[in-house]
N, C-alpha and C positions, 0 to 999 in steps of 0.2 A: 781584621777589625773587631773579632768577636770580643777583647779586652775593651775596647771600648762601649762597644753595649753593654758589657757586662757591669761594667761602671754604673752607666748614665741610668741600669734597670734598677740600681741602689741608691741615684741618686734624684734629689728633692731637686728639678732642675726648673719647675714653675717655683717651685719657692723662694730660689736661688732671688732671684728676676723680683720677690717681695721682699726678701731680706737687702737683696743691694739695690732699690729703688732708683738710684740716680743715675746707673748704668740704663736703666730700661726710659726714664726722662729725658737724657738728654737721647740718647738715639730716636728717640720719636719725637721729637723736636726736631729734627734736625731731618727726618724721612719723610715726616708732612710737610714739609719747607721745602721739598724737591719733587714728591709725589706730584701726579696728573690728579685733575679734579676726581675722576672718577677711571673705571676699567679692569682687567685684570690681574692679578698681584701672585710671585710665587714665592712662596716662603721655605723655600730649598735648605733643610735641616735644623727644623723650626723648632725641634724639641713638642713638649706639649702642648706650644701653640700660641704663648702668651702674645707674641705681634701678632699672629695670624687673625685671636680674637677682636684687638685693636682695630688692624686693616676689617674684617669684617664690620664690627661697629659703625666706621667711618663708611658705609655702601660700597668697600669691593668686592668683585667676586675675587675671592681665594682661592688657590690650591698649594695644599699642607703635603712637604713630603720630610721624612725625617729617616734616619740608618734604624732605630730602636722602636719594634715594635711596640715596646709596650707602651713607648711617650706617643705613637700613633693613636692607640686604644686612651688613654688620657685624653688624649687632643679631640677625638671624636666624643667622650663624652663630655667633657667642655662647649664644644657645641651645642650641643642638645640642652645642655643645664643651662645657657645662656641664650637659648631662641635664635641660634644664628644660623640654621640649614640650610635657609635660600641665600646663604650670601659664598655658600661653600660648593667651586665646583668637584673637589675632591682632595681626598685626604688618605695618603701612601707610603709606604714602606719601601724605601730609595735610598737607595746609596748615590750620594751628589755626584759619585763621576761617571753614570751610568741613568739616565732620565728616560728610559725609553717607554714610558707610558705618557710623553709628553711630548707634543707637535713641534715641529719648529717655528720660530717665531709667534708664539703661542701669546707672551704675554706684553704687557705695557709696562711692568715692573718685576724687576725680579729680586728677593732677598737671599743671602746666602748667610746666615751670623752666627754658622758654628764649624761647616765642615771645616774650613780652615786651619783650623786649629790641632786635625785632627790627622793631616796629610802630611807625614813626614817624609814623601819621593817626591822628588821636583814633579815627575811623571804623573805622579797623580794629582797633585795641585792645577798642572797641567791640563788635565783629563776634566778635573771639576768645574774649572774656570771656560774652558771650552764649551762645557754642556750648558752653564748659566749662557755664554754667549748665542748657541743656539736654540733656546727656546725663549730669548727676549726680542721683539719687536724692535727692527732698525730704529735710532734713535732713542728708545726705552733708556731706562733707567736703574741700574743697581746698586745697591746697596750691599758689602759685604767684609764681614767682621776679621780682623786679624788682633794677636799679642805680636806686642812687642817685645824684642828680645832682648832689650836694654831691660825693661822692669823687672823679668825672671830674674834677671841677673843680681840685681839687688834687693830683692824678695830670698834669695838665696843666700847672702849675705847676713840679712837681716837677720831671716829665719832660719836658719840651715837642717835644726832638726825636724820640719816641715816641708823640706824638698829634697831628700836622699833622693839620690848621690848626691846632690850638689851640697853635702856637708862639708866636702873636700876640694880643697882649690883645683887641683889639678880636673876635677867633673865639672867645675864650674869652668874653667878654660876649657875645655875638651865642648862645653857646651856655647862658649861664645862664640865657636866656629863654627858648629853644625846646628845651632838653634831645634834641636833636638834633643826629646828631656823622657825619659821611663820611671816613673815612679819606681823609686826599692820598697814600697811596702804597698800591701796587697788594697785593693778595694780604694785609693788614692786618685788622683787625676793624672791621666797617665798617655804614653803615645801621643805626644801633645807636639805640636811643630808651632815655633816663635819666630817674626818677620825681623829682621834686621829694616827698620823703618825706609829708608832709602830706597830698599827694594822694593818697594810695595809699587809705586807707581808706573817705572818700568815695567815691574812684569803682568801690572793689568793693560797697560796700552800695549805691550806684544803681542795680547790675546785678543785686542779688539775692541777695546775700550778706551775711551775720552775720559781724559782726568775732571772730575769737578773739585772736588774737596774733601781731604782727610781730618778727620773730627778725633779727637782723646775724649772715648764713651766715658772715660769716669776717672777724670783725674782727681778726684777727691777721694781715692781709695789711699793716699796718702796719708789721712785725716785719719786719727785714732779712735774707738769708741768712745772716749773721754773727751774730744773734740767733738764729736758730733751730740754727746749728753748733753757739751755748755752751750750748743747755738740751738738743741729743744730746748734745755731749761728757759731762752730767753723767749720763746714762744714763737707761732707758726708764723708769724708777718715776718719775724728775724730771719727764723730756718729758712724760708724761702727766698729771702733776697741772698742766702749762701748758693741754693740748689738755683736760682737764677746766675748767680756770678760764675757756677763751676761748667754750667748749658754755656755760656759765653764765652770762658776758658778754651773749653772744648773746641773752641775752631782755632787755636792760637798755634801753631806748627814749632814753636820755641820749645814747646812743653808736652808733644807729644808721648816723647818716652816715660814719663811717672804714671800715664794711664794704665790702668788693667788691659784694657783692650782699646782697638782703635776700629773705626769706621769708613771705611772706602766709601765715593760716592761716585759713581761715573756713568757713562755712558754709552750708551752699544754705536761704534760708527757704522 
């Protein structure tokens, strides 16, 4: 995993989260829609923090764990810049398929919205999804992020000299069967595993999970720069009845695959 922290120690991944605002809207839309009034909240590979701060805000207690120390070190002083200490029971340096500084059935919610992405062995997907199941509270509630492997595909397409190897047909086939993708150029998003949507449900109810609802966090990553200029230029009552229309989209199952990422919602049986 160390190319992946090596990554993420380079990259702007709270920024990410202000740069694509409507991935970070509608998923919390859609978590305070299912969320318990109040309780304990795990935010299992949170990066620097940016839900953790949110859930915090909203009175839960938190505990923040993320693979990269330094978005730990980030996310702990977030806290402090933002007055949130008492709402934090801890904040760790975890690898999601390995939680052992954390009880079983520990919590009332638990978030998972990166390892995912990041597990290319069945095994360890495996291992991940297992550990979310045991440290959430029968009945509880998870939240947990996958891509989908239809979008790379045509991201690939698109862009091709933005996701070497899959400049070349034959990587792009080689990748529609293994949704398994290695950046060719250095400091890139990279070790990355893509869901073939279909699969996603079955293999969280194998592990112990109740389907609720599969959400597309941002199907308006569609939309060009240029698209998104002309509905600011029309001004913020405009812009918002889009960023309302794409929150509503979001639960439409026809149109899952044009999302960047999509959003599991389920439940611990």
């Amino acid at each position: 995993m160390s190319n992946i922290i090596s990554y993420y120690n380079l990259f702007d991944e709270w920024g990410r989260l202000d740069r694509e605002p409507i991935e970070f809207q509608v998923n919390w839309h859609y978590i305070k829609k299912y969320l318990p009034g109040d309780g304990r909240v795990l935010d299992n590979g949170a990066g620097p923090g940016k839900y953790s701060m949110k859930l915090a805000e909203e009175g839960f207690q938190v505990t923040l764990t993320d693979l990269t120390p330094k978005l730990v070190e980030i996310a702990k002083d977030k806290v402090i810049e933002l007055g949130l200490e008492k709402q934090f029971e801890g904040l760790y340096s975890a690898d999601a398929r390995e939680l052992k500084m954390l009880k079983n059935e520990q919590f009332d919610a638990s978030l998972m919205l990166g390892p995912m992405y990041h597990l290319q062995e069945e095994k360890d997907r495996i291992k991940a999804v297992q550990e979310l199941h045991r440290v959430t509270k029968k009945n509880g509630l998870v939240f947990v992020a996958f891509m989908p492997r239809t979008r790379h595909i045509f991201n690939s397409l698109l862009t091709p000299d933005n996701w070497k190897p899959n400049n070349k047909m034959d990587s792009i086939n080689q990748f529609t069967q293994t949704g398994c993708f290695n950046h060719a150029d250095e400091n890139r998003f990279t070790g990355a595993y893509y869901f073939n949507i279909k699969d996603i449900n079955p293999f969280m109810e194998t592990h112990g999970f109740e389907h609720i609802q599969l959400i597309g966090s941002n199907v308006g990553t569609i939309l060009t720069n240029d698209s998104w200029n002309y509905w600011r230029d029309k001004g913020e009552q405009e812009l918002q009845k889009v960023i309302d229309l794409i929150i509503e989209k979001g639960a439409d199952p026809y149109i899952l695959g044009i999302s960047s990422h999509l959003l599991y919602i389920g439940r611990k049986r």
